[in-house]
N, C-alpha and C positions, 0 to 999 in steps of 0.2 A: 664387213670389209672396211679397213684401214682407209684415210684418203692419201691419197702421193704426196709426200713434199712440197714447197713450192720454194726453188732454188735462185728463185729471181729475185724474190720480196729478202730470201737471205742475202745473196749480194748485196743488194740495195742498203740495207739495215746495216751491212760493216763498214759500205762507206760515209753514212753518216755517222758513224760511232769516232771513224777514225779521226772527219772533220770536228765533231764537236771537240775532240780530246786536243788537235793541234790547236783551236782557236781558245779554246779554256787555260793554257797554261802559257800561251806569246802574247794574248793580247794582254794582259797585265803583268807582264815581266816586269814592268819597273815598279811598279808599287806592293806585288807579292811576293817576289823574289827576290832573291840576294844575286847579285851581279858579280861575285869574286869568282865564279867558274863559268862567263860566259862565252871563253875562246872557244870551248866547246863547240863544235859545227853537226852533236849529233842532234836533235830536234828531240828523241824518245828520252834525253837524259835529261833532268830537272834537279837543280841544286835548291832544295827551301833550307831558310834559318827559321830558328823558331827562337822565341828570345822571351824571357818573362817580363811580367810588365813593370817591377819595377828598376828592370838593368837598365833603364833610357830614362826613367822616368826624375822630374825634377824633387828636390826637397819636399816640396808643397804636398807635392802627389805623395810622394814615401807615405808621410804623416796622416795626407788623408786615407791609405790604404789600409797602415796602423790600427786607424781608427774603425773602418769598417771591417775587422779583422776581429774587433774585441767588442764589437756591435754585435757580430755572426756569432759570439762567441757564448754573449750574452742571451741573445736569443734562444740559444742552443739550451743552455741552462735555465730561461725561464719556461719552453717549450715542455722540457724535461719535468722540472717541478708543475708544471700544470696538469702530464698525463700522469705522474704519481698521484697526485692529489683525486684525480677526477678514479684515478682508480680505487683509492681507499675509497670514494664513495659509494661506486660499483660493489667494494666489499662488502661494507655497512647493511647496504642494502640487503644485500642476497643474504647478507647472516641476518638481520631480522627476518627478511621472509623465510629463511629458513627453521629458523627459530619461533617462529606462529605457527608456520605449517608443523611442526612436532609437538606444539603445545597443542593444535588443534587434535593430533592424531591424537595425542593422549589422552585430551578430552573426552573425544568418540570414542576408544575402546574402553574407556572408566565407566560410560556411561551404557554401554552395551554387555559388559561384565556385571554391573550392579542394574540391568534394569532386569524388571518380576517380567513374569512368565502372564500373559493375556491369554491362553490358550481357551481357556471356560469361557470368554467375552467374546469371541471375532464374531463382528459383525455382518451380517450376509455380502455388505458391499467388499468387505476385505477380502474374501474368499474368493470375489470374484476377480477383484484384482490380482489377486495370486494365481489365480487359473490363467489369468490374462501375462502373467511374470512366465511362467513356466512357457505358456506357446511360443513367447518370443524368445526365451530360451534356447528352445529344442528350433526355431525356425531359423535362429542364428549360427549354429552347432550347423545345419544344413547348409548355409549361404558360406558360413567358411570353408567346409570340406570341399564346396565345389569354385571357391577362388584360387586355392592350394591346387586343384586340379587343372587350373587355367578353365573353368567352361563361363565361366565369366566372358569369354572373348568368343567361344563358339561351343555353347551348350548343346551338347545332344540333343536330336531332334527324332521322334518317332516315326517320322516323315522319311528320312533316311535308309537306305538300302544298306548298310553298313550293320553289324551285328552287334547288339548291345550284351555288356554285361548286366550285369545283378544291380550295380550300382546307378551305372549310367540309366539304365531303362527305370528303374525306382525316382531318380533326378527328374527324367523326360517325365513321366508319367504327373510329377509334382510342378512341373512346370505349364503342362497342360492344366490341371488342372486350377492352376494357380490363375493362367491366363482367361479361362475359360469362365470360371466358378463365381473366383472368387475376389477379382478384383473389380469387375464388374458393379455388383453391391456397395463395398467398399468406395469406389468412386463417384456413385450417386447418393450416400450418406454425404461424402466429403462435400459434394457440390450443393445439398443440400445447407450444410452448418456454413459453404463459405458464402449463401445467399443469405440464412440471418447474419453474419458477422459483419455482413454490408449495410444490411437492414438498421443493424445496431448501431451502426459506425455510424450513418448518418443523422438518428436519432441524437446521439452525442454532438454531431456536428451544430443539428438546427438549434440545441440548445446551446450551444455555444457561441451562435449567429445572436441567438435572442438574448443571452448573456451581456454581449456586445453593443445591442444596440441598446439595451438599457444604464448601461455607461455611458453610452455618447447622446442618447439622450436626457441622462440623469433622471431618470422616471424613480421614481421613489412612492412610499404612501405618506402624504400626511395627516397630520393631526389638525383638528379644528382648535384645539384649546392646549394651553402649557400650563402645569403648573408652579408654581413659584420654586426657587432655589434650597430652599427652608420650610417645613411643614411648621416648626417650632412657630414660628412667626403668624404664621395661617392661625393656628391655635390659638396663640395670644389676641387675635384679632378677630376671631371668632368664625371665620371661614372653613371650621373642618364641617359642613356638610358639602362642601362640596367636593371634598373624599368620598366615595364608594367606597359601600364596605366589602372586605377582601379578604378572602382567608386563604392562609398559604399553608400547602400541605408536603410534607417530607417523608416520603414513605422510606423504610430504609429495613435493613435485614444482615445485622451481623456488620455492621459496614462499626467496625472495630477502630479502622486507623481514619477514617476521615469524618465519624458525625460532629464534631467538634466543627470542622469549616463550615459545613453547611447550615447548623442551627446558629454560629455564630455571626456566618452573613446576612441567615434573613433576619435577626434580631436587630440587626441595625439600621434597618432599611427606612430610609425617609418617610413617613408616613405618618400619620397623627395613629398613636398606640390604639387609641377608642374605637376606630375603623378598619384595624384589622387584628386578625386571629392565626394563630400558628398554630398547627397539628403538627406531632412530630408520633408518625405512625409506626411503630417500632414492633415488626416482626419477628424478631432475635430468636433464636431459640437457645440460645448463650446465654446464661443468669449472670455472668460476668457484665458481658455486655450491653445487658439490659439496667444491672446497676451504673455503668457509667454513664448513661443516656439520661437515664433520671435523673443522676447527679447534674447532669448537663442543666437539662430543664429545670431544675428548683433554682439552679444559682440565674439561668433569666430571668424567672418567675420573682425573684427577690430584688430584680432591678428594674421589676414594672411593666416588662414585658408581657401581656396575653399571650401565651403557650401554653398548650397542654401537651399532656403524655398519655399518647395508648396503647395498648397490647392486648392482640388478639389471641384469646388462647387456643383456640384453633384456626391453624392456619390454612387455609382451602385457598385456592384462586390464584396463589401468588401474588404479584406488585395490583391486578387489575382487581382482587376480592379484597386487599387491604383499603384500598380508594373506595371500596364500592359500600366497606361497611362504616370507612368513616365518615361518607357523603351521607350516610341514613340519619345523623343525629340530630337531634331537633334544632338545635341554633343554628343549622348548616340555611336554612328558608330565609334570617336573617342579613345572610351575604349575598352581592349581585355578580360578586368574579372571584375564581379560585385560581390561584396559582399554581405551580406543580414543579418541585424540585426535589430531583434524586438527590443522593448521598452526598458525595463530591463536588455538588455545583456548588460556586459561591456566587451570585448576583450581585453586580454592585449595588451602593446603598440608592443610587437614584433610578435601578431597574423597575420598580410600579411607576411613577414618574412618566419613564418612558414610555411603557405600553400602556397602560389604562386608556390616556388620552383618544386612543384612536377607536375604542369604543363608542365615544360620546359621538351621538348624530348617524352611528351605523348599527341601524338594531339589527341589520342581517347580519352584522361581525358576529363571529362563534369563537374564533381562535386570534392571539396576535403569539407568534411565534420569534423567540429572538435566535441567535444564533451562538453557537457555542465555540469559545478558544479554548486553547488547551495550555496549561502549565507548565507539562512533561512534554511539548511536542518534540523536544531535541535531546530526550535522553539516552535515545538509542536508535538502531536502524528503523526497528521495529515502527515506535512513535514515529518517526517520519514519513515513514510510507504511508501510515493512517494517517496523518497528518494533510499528506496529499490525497486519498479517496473524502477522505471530509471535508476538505475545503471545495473541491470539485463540487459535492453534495450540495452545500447549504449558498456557494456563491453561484454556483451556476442552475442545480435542477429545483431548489426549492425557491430561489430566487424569483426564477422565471417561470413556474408554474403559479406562485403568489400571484406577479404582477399579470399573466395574463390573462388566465384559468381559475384565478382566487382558490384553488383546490391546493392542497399537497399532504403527505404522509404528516403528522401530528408525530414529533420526534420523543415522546416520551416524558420530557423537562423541561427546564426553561422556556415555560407556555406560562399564556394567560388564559382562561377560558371563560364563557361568560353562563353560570350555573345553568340558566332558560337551556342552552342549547345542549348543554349535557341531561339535563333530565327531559329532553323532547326527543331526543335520539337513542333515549333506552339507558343512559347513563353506562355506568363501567360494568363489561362482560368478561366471566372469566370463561370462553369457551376458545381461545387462541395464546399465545405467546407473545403475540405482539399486540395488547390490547389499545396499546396508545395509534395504530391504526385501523384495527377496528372503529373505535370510535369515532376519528375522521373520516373513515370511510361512509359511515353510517348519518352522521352530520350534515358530509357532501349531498348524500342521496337527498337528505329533509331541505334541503335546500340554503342550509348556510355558507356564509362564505368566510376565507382565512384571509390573513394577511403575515408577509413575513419581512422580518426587520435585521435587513445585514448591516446595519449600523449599530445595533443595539448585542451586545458582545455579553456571554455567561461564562466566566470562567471554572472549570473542568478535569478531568483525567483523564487520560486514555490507556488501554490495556498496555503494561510493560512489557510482560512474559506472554510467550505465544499459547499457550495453555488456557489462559484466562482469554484471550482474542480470537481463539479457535471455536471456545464455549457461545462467547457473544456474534458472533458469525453465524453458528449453526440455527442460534437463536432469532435471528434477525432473517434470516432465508427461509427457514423452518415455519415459521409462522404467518407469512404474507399467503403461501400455500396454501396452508388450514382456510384462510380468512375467505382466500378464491374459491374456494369449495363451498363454504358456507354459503357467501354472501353473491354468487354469479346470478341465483334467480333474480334475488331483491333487485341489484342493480339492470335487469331484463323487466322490471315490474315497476321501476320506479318512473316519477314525475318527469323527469330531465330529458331535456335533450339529446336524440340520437347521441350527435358530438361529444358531449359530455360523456356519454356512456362506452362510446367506443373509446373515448381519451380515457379513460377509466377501466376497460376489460383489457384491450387490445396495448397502449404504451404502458399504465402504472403497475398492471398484474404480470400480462402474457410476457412481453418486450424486456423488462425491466427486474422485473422479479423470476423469472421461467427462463427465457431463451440466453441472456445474456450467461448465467451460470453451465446453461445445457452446451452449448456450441463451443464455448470456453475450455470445458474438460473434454468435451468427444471429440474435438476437434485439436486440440495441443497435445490432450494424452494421450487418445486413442487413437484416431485415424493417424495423426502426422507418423507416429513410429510405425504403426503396420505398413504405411508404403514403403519405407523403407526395404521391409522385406516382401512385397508384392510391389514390384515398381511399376509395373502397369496398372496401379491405379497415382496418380501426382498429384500432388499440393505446390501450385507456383511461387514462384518466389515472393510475390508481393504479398500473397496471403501470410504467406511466415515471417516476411518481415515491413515490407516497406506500410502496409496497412495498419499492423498491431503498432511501429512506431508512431507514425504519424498520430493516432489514437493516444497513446501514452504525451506524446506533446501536448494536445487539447486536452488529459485529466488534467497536466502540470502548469497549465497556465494561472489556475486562480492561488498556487502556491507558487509564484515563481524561485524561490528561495531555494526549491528542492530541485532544479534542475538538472545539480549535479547527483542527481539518485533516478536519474528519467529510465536506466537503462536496470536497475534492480528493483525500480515501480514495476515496473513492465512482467521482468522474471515472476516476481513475487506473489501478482495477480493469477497469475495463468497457476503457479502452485496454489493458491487458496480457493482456487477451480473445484477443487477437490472435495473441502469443506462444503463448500455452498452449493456443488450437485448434489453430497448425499444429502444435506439438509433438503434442498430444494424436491426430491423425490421421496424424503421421510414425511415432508408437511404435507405434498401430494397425495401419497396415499396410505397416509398412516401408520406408517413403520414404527417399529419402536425405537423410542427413544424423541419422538416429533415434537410430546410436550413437554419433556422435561425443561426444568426454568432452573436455571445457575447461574448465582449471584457474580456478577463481574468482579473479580478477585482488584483491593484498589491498595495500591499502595502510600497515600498517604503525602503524594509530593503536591500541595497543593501550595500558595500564596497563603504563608503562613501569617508574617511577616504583615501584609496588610490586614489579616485580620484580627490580629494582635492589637495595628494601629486603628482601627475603628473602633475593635473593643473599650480601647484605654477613652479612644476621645467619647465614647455613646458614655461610659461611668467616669467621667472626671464632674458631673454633676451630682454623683450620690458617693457621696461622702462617706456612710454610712456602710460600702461597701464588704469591707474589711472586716467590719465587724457579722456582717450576715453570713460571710465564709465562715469567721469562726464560731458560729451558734449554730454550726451543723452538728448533728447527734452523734456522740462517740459510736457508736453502731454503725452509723449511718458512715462515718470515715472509715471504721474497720472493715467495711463489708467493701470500701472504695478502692484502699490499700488490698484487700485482698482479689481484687480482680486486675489491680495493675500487674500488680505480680503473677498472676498467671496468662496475663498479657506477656509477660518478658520471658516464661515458661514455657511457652505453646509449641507446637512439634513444629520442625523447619521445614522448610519445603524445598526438591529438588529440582532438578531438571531429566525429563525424562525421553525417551525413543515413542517416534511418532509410524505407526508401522505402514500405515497406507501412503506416506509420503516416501519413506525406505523404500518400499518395494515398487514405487511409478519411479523412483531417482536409477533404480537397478535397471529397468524397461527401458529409461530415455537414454540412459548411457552405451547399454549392447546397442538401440537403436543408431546411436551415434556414430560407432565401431564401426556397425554397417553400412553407416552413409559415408564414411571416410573409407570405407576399400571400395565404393564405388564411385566416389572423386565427386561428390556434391556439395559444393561451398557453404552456401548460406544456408541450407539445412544442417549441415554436421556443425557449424557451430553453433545455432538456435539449441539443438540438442543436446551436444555438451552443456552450455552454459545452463541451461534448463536444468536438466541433469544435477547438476552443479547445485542450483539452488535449490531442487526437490532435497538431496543429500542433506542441505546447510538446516535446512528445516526438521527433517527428518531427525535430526540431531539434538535438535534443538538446541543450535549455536546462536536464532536469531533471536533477539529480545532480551531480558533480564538472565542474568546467568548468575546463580545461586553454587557459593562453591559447600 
């Protein structure tokens, strides 16, 4: 019912309308109106003039109106020229990005038209993936048909007295079950991975607590003794005993483009020649390559350097059976510390210098470990990202496990070691992947201790192409497994402290090597898309993002350079998820594929240039040089000449489809799909851009691109 009128309040309201209108237009008659029609006695009639401004106005004014006339004018035309301009840039833009995005498509189908057929190789985890493509498939194929239907807004319910069809009661029935079954599970896994990814997070954190306070307190180790600037001088003066003798070993294997740097740095390394010894252990199984190596070593050999040259004709063990058979040689009892440098490292010349010292006075020193930079960190996305997980490594968890725990993972290279402590711990095993933690592991147990030196810098390479980064990942996850398996009683048997030993099963194996990979993938890959389509089990907002951010902040801090890559560090992680679960479950329980060893493919960009200039200044004292080049034996040049040429011969290499990473990028995308028809922010973009980067890799667009 209507309310009545109210005919009083209207009254009232017209005689104020009428008052305002007679007092708005008398009381300023003389200065808003024209007075030539004021005989007029009607009150409702109003004579205005209206007059431009410049019909009154003086000269002055004219000229100043001129003026702001052809100011407006101006404006007008540079206003104009500004939004053309800004829009040819708007243009630029879009045709370049439109112009990558077509070059990348073409890329991707070049590369999916020419890649082989894997069908004879899938791996059990691929299959499994694939099974896992397909449900979300067909579970997607469901959630659309019934958003088309509208029951998104009120889904059939079994519960209802209303008569179902064939489809709706099929729906209700998947919806029970759905609710009932199997979200249930689903969300106590979830709750489960989001308890270690906390666990984890704050393991990252205390080390980065610890990080910090050994900056602000400048905790360092030092040395009790330095030695002089020049050995040359020590020599003349008769002080080489008190050099240690030191043999430096180079194991290497096909390493084609870069054993030049590496024997060329240690050869110049300060040191009195008499007190040390270079092994250049050359696993090759290339006769090419095995002649350039040699070639290598005679032209040191003839500038006075001790180096020798071995080759193992069979090869068993990989990198840990080549170390173990050159440690067997009788003159090996003569040295009291070995050095260990892979392929690509180049040590500067005063790196023994630096670490020896800290031996003297610490007979429980086993390890002085330096840290490694890198040449290529900036040659592409790829090196960056690892650029940022390395740096995190070696400033923050090896840092800080040195200065407090004296314990950490023994990274392969760029070590010193002191021989007592390798041949009291069993010396080198080839029963893992990663023997260069084996043997710190086993070290730790006997009770030696490490020390690590973020001042003391090995220059390096890092994998270009994802291919070769993929290989050394599997490798690296793959093997701390085996080692846990092996070695869980010993470390339950051994000498140490409780503490110790829990810092050693529970953070360096379970934490670090185990959960962070496991919770990583089941949790980004798997759980986050299945809720999607079982949304009665959720992943909150913080876990998808404000957590994994903040985390990606504290990896990016000891590289701060890479900050602008914080947000494709982050992506990029959660896709290499992938790698390091199946590694991480190969090394666990043996699957095929756990010990295979593949040499890290190196490209060759190292610090040429100084090694050139050490070279020239270590032979500007033999004279005699030029002439030793050329009293090599014509044989001995033809065979030299004939392996460079089949260096510049050799098959090229491609870029190829990655298929478990294609078919998680196809998952995270429908998952996407489906978080965007039910209006979920920060999850549908986590999942696109996810998505996104599964694809970019899958592609193999990131890293070295080989046309």
């Amino acid at each position: 019912m209507s309310r009545p009128p109210n005919y009083e309040f209207q009254q009232w309201w017209n005689k104020q309308r009428e008052k305002n209108y007679y007092d708005l237009f008398f009381s300023q008659s003389s200065s808003s109106f024209a007075a030539s029609n004021s005989t007029s006695d009607d009150p409702s009639f109003v004579s205005v003039e209206i007059r431009s401004p410049t019909s009154a106005s003086t000269p002055r004014d004219s000229t100043q109106n001129k003026e702001d006339r052809r100011s407006r004018i101006r404006s007008a035309r540079h206003l104009a020229f500004v939004c053309l301009l800004k829009c040819q840039q708007i243009f630029h833009s879009l045709s370049h990005l439109f112009s990558g995005f077509i070059c990348i498509l073409r890329t991707a189908s070049r590369r999916i038209v020419h890649s082989p057929s894997f069908r004879h190789s899938e791996s059990r985890f691929y299959q499994i993936i694939k099974i896992f493509l397909i449900v979300v498939v067909l579970l997607f194929i469901v959630e659309l048909v019934a958003y088309f239907k509208g029951w998104h807004f009120s889904p059939p319910s079994l519960h209802k007295a209303e008569v179902l069809g064939f489809v709706e009661l099929a729906y209700a029935s998947w919806l029970r079950v759905r609710a009932d079954y199997l979200a249930p599970p689903l969300q106590s896994l979830a709750n489960v991975c989001i308890v270690l990814f906390l666990v984890q997070s704050v393991d990252r954190a205390v080390l980065m607590l610890g990080c910090i306070w050994i900056k602000l307190r400048r905790i360092k180790p030092v040395a009790v003794m330095e030695y002089s600037s020049s050995s040359s001088g020590d020599a003349e003066s008769g002080n080489v005993e008190e050099y240690p003798m030191v043999l430096i070993q180079i194991p290497m294997c096909n390493e084609r483009e870069v054993y030049q740097h590496s024997i060329g740095a240690v050869c110049v390394q300060d040191w009195p020649k008499e007190r040390m010894l270079v092994q250049v252990l050359d696993d090759s199984d290339d006769v090419d390559v095995q002649l350039l190596i040699k070639a290598e070593v005679q032209k040191w050999q003839h500038r006075g350097v001790h180096i020798l040259y071995r080759h193992r004709l069979i090869r068993t063990g990989y990198k840990a059976g080549n170390l173990k058979s050159a440690m067997s040689c009788d003159y090996v009892k003569d040295y009291e510390f070995v050095a260990i440098f892979d392929a690509d490292f180049q040590p500067a010349p005063d790196f023994l210098k630096k670490t020896i010292p800290y031996f003297k006075g610490n007979n429980d020193l086993a390890l002085v470990q330096a840290r490694w930079a890198f040449v290529n960190k900036d040659e592409n996305l790829l090196t960056r990202l690892q650029n940022i997980n390395l740096s995190f490594h070696f400033e923050v968890e090896q840092q800080v496990n040195g200065v407090f725990i004296n314990f950490f993972g023994f990274n392969g290279t760029a070590g010193v070691w002191r021989i007592k402590a390798l041949e009291e711990c069993g010396g080198w095993l080839e029963r893992t992947t990663v023997e260069d933690m084996d043997v710190a592991v086993r070290a730790h147990l006997c009770g030696w201790k490490f020390i690590f030196l973020n001042d003391v810098k090995c220059l390096c390479e890092l994998p270009e192409s994802y291919e070769a980064y993929k290989k050394q990942q599997h490798r690296w996850h793959s093997g701390p497994m085996q080692l846990f398996r092996m070695c869980f009683l010993d470390i339950i048997r051994s000498k140490m402290s409780w503490a110790k030993k829990a810092n050693l099963i529970f953070l360096f194996f379970l934490l670090r090597k185990l959960i962070l990979p496991f919770y990583s993938f089941t949790l980004f890959c798997i759980i986050l898309p299945l809720t999607m389509f079982l949304p009665e089990a959720h992943l909150p907002a913080w876990v998808v993002c404000y957590v994994p951010g903040f985390m990606s902040v504290l990896n990016i801090l000891p590289a701060p350079q890479s900050f602008p890559f914080i947000v494709p560090y982050l992506l990029f992680e959660n896709t290499m998820s992938v790698t390091k679960f199946n590694a991480m479950i190969s090394g666990l329980f043996r699957f095929k594929g756990a010990y295979e060893w593949i040499v890290t493919k190196k490209s060759g960009r190292s610090s040429e240039a100084d090694l050139f200039s050490l070279s020239e200044r270590e032979s500007n004292s033999l004279v005699e040089s030029d002439v030793i080049q050329r009293s090599t034996s014509d044989s001995g040049l033809g065979e030299l000449n004939r392996a460079k040429l089949s260096m510049k011969s050799r098959k090229s290499r491609t870029n190829r489809l990655y298929r478990k990473e294609l078919a998680l990028a196809i998952i995270l995308l429908t998952a996407s799909v489906r978080s965007l028809l039910s209006a979920q922010g920060i999850h549908f973009y986590f999942l696109l851009f996810q998505g996104i980067t599964f694809l970019v890799v899958g592609l193999d667009l990131i890293g070295e691109q080989v046309s």
